[in-house]
Phi, psi and omega in degrees: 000349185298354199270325188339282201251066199259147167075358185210338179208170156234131177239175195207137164268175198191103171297115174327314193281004168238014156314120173213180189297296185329289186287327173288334172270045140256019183244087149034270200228152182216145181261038165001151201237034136184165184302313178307310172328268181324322203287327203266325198281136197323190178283157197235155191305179151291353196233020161255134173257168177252141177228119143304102173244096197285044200310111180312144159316083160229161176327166163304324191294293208276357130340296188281345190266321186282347175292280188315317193279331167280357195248288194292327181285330170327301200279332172306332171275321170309331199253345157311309218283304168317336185274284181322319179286335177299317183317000000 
């Protein structure tokens, strides 16, 4: 997914259990790809906010196409929101 917003944002993935405060405090914003996620996950910086995405049971394929499709409307909105903040 990093091709997504390539050239405009960096993004990162992450295995909980190799999740720590160090790969989190560079971050904005962090998604947890289900609620149990979040509940296990460390403390978060003060200046990362959270979006919880609470991913429906599907095959692998159709995972990565709804990841991908929510992942373009967010930066899509992100990069709206930026052009407004530009004006």
């Amino acid at each position: 997914t990093a091709e997504i917003g390539a050239g405009w944002m960096e993004g990162r993935g992450a295995a909980l259990e190799r999740l720590d405060a160090e790969q989190l405090a560079w971050a904005d914003l962090v998604i947890p790809l289900d609620v149990h996620t979040r509940q296990r996950c460390p403390a978060l910086p003060p200046t990362a906010r959270l979006k919880v995405w609470d991913l429906p049971e599907l095959p692998p394929e159709e995972t990565e196409a709804e990841i991908r499709r929510r992942l373009s409307g967010m930066l899509g909105g992100l990069r709206m929101l930026s052009r407004v903040d530009g004006k």
